[in-house]
N, C-alpha and C positions, 0 to 999 in steps of 0.2 A: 666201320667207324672212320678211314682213313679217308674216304670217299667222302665225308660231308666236313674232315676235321679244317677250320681255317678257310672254307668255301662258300660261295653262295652258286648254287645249282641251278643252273633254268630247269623248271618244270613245273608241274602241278604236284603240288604236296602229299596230297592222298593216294597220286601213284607213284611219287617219288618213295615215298616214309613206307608205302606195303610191300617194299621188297626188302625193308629194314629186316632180317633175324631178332637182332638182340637189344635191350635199350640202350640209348647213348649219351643222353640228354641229364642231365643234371638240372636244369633249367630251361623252361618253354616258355616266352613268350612270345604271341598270338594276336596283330591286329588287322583281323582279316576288312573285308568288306562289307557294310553295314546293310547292304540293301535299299540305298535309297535314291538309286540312279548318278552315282559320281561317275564320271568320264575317266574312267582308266586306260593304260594302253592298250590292253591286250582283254579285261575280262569286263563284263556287262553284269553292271550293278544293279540291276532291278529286275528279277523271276520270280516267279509267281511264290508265296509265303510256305505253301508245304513244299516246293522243291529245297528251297532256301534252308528251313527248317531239315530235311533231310540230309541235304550237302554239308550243313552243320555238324550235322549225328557223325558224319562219315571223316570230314577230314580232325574233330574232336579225335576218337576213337582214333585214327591215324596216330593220333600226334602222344594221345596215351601208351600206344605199343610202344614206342620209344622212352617214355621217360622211364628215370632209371626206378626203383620203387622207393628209393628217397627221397625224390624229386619233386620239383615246384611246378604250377603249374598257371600265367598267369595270360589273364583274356580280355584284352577291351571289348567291348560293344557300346552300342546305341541303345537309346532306351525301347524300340519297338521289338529287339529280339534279349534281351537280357534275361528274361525271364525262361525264355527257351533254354540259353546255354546253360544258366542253374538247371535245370532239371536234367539234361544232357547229360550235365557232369555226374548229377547223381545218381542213373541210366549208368554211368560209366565205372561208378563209383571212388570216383574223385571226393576231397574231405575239404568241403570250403573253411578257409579260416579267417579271409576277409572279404567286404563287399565293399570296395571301395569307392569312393566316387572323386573324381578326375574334375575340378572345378577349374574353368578356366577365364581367362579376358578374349574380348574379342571372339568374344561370341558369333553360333549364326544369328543373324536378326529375320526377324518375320514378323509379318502384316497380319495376321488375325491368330494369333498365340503370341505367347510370351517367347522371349525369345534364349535359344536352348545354347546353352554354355557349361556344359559338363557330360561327362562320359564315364561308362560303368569299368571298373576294374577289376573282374573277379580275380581274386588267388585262393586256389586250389593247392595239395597236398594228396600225395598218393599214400602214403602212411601219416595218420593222425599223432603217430606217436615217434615219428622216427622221420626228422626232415632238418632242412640246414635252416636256421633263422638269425644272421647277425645282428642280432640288435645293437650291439654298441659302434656298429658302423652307421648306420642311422639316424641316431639319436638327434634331437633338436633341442635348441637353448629354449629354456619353460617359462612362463610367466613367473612362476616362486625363483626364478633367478634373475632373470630381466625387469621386471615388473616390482615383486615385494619383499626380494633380500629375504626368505625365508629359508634359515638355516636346514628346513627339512627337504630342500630341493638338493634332488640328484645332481652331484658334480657333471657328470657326465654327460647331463641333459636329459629330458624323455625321449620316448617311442612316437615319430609322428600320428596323430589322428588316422581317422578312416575317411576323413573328405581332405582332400591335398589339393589346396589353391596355392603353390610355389610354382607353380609351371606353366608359364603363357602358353598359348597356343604360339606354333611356330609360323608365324604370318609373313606374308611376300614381300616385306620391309625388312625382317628380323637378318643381320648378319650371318643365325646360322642354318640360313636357308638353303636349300642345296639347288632350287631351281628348280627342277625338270621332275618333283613330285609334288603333288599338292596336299597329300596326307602326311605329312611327316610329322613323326611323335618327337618330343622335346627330348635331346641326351642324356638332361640330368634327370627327367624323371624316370628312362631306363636305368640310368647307374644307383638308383634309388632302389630299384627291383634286385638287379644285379647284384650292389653289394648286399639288401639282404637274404639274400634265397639261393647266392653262391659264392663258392672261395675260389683263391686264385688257383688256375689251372682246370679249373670244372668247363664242361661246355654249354654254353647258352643254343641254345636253338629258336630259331622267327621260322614259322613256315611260310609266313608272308612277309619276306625283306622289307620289299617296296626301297626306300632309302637308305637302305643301310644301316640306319640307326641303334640297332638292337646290337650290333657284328662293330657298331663304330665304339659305344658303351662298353662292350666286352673286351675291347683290345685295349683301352685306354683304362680297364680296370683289372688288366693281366688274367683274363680268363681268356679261353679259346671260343669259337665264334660256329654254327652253323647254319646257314640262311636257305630258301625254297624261295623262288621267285620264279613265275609262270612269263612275264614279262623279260624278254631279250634285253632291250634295252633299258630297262632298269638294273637289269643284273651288272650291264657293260657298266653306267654311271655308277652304280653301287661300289665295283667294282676298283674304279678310278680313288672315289670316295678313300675308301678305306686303304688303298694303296697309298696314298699321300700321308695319312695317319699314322701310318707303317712305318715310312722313312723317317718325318717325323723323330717317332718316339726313337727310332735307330739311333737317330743322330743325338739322340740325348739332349735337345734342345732345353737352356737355360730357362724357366719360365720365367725367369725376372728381366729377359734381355726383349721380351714379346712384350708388343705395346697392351695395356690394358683393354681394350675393346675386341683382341683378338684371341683374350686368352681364354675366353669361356668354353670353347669347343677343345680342348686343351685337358683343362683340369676342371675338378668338381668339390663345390664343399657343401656339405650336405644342407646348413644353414642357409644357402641362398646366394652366398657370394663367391667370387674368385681373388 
């Protein structure tokens, strides 16, 4: 456990995670590679369908020896292999509870399709009966509140939807762009996973860092953090990343003394604003 607590590890995950003993993981999430030829630093994104498909089966199964048996379990993909990991998980016997769909702006565009601007989110469960869900860290303001003053809406707000269009894509414009990765998943839609599928002090696990992102969410929401990254120098930038974040929160930074446009990588409100 102490080997991955507050880490992000250079290696490959399926033989980093199979010399794992015991679970650790309270929380997994997983945004591997989609297969469709991105240029990464270190791995080649386009092998042939049943390799892919099998490397799938293997670092899945990886990533379930580790989670604790009350633990979450959650998976972007693309739409050409989505339908694999559902079955994978059920192979695995992982307990889907949602399918979510990740809608985003700034989309890819393309010339003889329509063009594709959303991404699959499975969340998985290893007990159907016995798992963390905070909903009231969640919750979002309802139309019976914003909308029609109707006394029968929850003070509290709802439970968001299962298609979540709050989260741009993080584009080479976007302030909290970190540069030097082109996949990177948006903070606040990890701390959206985060707060609900763990409490503070649980550890989150990425077996595919990549930016940090997953390890950057977990710190800034008092959970402990553990990352697999196959890539050297992703690891080293990931690394810098989160080390800044670190002092940071150390230094107990006023959030009222930070200009507006820099606080969104900072803090999170689950409505959409800072």
């Amino acid at each position: 456990m102490q080997r991955f607590l507050n880490k992000i590890i250079c290696g490959d995950c399926i033989e980093v995670l199979s010399e794992v003993k015991d679970p650790f993981a309270e929380l997994i999430f997983a945004d591997p590679p989609f297969n469709i030829g991105y240029k990464y630093d270190k791995y080649h994104d386009k092998v042939e369908k049943n390799n892919y498909i099998g490397w799938t089966r293997d670092w899945m199964a990886a990533c379930k020896k580790v989670l604790k048996p009350s633990g979450s379990f959650y998976i972007a993909i693309g739409d050409d292999y989505a339908a694999n990991v559902k079955v994978i998980a059920d192979e695995l016997g992982l307990v889907m509870r949602n399918w979510i769909i990740w809608h985003y702006t700034f989309g890819q565009q393309t010339k003889k399709k329509f063009a594709r601007s959303h991404t699959h989110i499975f969340y998985f469960v290893n007990d159907k009966k016995n798992y963390t869900f905070n909903d009231n860290a969640v919750r979002v303001s309802s139309a019976r509140q914003l909308v029609y003053n109707d006394r029968r809406a929850n003070p509290a707000g709802k439970l968001p939807d299962d298609v979540w269009i709050e989260f741009p894509r993080v584009c080479g414009t976007f302030k909290e762009r970190a540069g030097w990765h082109g996949c990177q998943m948006p903070e606040n839609l990890l701390k959206r996973i985060i707060a609900a599928s763990s409490n503070e002090g649980d550890c989150v696990l990425d077996p595919f860092s990549g930016s940090g992102t997953t390890a950057a969410a977990a710190i800034g929401l008092g959970r402990n953090y553990a990352g697999i990254e196959i890539s050297e120098e992703y690891v080293r930038n990931a690394n810098e990343r989160l080390a800044k974040l670190k002092s940071q929160k150390s230094q107990g930074l006023d959030i009222n003394s930070i200009k507006p446009q820099e606080r969104k990588n900072l803090l999170f409100d689950f409505k959409g604003s800072v």
